[in-house]
C-alpha positions as CSV (number, residue, x, y, z in Angstrom):
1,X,29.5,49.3,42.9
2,X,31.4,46.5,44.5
3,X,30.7,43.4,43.1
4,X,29.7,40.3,45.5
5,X,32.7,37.9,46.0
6,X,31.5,34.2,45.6
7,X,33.6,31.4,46.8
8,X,31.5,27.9,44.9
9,X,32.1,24.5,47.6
10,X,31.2,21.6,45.3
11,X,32.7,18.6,44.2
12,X,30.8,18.2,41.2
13,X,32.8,19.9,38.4
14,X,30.6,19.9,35.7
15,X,28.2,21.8,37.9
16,X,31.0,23.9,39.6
17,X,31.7,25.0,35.7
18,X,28.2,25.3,34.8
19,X,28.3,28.3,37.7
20,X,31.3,29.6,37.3
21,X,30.0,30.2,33.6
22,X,26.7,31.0,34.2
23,X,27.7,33.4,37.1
24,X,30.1,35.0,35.4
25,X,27.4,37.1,32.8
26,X,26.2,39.3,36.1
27,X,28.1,42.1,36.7
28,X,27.1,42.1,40.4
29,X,28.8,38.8,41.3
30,X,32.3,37.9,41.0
31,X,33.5,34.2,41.6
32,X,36.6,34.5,43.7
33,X,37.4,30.4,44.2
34,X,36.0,27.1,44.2
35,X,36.6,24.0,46.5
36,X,35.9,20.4,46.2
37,X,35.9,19.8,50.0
38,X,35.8,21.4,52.8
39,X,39.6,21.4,54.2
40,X,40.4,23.5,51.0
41,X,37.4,25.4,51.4
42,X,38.3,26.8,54.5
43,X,42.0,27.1,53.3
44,X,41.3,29.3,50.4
45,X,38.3,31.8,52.2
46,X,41.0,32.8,54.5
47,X,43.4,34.3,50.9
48,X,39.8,34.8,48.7
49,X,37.6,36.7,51.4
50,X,34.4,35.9,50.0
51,X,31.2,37.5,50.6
52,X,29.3,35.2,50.2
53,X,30.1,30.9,49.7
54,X,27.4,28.9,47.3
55,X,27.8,25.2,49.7
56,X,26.9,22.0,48.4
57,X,26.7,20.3,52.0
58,X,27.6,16.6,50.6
59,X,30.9,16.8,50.3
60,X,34.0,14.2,50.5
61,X,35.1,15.2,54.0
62,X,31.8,16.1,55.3
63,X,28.8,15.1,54.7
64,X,26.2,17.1,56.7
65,X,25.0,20.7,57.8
66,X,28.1,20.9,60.4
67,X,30.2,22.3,57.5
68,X,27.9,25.4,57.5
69,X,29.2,26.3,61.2
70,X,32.9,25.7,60.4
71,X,33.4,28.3,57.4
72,X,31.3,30.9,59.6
73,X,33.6,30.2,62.5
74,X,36.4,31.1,60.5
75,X,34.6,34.2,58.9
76,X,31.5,34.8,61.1
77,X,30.3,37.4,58.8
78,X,30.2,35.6,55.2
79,X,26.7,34.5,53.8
80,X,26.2,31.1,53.6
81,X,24.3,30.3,50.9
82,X,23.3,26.2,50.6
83,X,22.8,25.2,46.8
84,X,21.8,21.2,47.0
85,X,20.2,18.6,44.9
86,X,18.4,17.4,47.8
87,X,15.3,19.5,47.0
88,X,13.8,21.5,50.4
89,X,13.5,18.4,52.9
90,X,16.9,20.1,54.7
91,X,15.8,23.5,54.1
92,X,14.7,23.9,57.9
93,X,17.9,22.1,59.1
94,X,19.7,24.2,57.0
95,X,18.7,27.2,58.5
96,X,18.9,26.1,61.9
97,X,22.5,25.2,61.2
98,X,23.2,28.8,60.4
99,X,22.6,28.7,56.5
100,X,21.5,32.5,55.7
101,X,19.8,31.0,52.3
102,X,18.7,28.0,50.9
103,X,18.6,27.3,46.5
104,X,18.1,24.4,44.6
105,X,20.4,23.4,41.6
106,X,17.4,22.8,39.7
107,X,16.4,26.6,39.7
108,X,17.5,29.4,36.6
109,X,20.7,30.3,36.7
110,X,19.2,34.0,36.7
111,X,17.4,33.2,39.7
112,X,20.2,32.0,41.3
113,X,22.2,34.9,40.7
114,X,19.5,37.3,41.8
115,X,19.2,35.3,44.9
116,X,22.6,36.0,45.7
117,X,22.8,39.2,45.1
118,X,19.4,39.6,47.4
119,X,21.4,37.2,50.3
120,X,24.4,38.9,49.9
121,X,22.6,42.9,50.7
122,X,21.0,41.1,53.4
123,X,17.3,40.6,52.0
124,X,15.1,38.0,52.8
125,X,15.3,35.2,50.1
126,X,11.8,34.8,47.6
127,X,12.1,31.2,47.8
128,X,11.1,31.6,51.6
129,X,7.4,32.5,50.6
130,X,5.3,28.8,50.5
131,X,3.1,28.3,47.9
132,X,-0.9,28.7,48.4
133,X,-3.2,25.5,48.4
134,X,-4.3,26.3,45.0
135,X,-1.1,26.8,43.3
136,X,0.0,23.5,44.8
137,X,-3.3,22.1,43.2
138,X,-2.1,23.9,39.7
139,X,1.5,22.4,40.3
140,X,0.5,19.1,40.8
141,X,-1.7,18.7,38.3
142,X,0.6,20.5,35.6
143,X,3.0,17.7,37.0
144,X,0.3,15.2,35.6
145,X,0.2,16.7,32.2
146,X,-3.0,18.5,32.4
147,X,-3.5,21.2,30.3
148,X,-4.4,24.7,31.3
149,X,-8.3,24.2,30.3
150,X,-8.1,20.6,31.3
151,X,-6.9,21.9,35.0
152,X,-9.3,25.2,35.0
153,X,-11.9,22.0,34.4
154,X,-10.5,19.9,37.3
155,X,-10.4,22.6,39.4
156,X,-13.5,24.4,38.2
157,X,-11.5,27.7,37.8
158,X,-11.4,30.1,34.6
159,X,-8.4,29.3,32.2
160,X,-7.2,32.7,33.1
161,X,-7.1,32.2,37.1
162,X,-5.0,28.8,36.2
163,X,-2.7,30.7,34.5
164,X,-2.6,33.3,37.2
165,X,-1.9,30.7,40.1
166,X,0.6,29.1,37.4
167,X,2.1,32.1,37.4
168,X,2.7,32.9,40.9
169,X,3.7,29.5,41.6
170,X,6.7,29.6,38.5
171,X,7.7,33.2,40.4
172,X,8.0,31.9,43.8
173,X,10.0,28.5,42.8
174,X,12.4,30.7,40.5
175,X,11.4,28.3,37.6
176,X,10.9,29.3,33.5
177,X,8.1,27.3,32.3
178,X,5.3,24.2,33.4
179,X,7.6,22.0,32.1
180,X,10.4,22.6,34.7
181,X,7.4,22.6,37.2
182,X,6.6,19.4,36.0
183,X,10.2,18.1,37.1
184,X,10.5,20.0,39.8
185,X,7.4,18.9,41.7
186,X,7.0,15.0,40.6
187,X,11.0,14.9,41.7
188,X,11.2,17.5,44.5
189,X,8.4,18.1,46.5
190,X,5.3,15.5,45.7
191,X,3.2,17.6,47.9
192,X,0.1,16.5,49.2
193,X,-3.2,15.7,46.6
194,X,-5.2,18.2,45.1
195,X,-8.0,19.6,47.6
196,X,-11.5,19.8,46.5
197,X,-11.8,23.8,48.2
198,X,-8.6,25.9,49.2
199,X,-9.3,27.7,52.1
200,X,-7.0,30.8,50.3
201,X,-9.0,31.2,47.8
202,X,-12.2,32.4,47.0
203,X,-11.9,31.5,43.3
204,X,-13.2,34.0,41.2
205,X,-14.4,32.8,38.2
């Protein structure tokens, strides 16, 4: 099986090495390169031929979503895979720009690999499904410090359906535990306040 050629575009080292390291215990992905700007990035594409290129958008010579059309000019057929800081606010931009996936650094390094891999075969990316109006209710208040039985109380839910909507909502934003769902949503996405009734759910108890 041919493994999937990864050219990183970062400037931050530490997490260009975290990658690199991290990336480098899945057999299906092999990091070819890494650039800390664009001008070298689409210098070494042209020797490296990578399948795919992990792009951090914020760069020193460019510093928006143009960059995504000038490496696919020069290899139309490469995935372009945008890995930011910036949470999902450019998500949609992103896309529109040509981006065929969007991650967040913040997500497992598992995930991100997996994600990859998915990109790189042409699937549609997980992190495209948007969370229901309950499990932004769980999120949230997770995000507060609630416990499970203190939210299932909030909420008026069992402790068991919590943990289901917990669940689904850990799945769907690739993270490992409420804690990282904690950090994730109070610094990322501060979505709207919980809603008395969810019109997705019927809420069995």
């Amino acid at each position: 099986m041919n493994r999937v050629r990864v050219l990183i575009v970062d400037d931050h080292v530490v997490v260009v090495e975290g990658l690199v390291r991290l990336l480098s215990f899945d057999k299906r992905i092999e990091v070819v390169g890494r650039a800390a700007s664009l001008s070298e990035a689409k210098t070494l594409m042209q020797r490296v031929e990578p399948d795919v290129i992990l792009l951090d958008v914020l760069l020193p010579d460019s510093k928006d979503l143009s960059s995504i059309g000038v490496l696919k000019a020069i290899q139309p057929h490469v995935k372009v895979i945008v890995l930011t800081g910036q949470g999902k606010a450019i998500r949609g931009a992103a896309v529109r720009a040509g981006a065929d996936g969007f991650l967040t650094k913040e997500l497992a390094s598992d995930v991100i690999a997996q994600r990859i891999a998915e990109i790189a075969a042409g699937s549609p990316q997980h992190d495209e499904q948007e969370l229901t109006h309950r499990e932004i209710d769980v999120c949230r208040l997770v995000a507060e410090g609630l416990t499970n039985e203190e939210i299932a109380q909030s909420l008026v839910l069992s402790v068991n359906t919590v943990k289901t909507h917990l669940a689904s909502a850990l799945r769907k934003l690739g993270l490992r535990d409420r804690v990282a769902v904690a950090v994730y949503w109070t610094t990322r996405l501060m979505g709207p306040a919980p809603t008395e009734h969810s019109k997705d759910d019927s809420d069995s108890r």
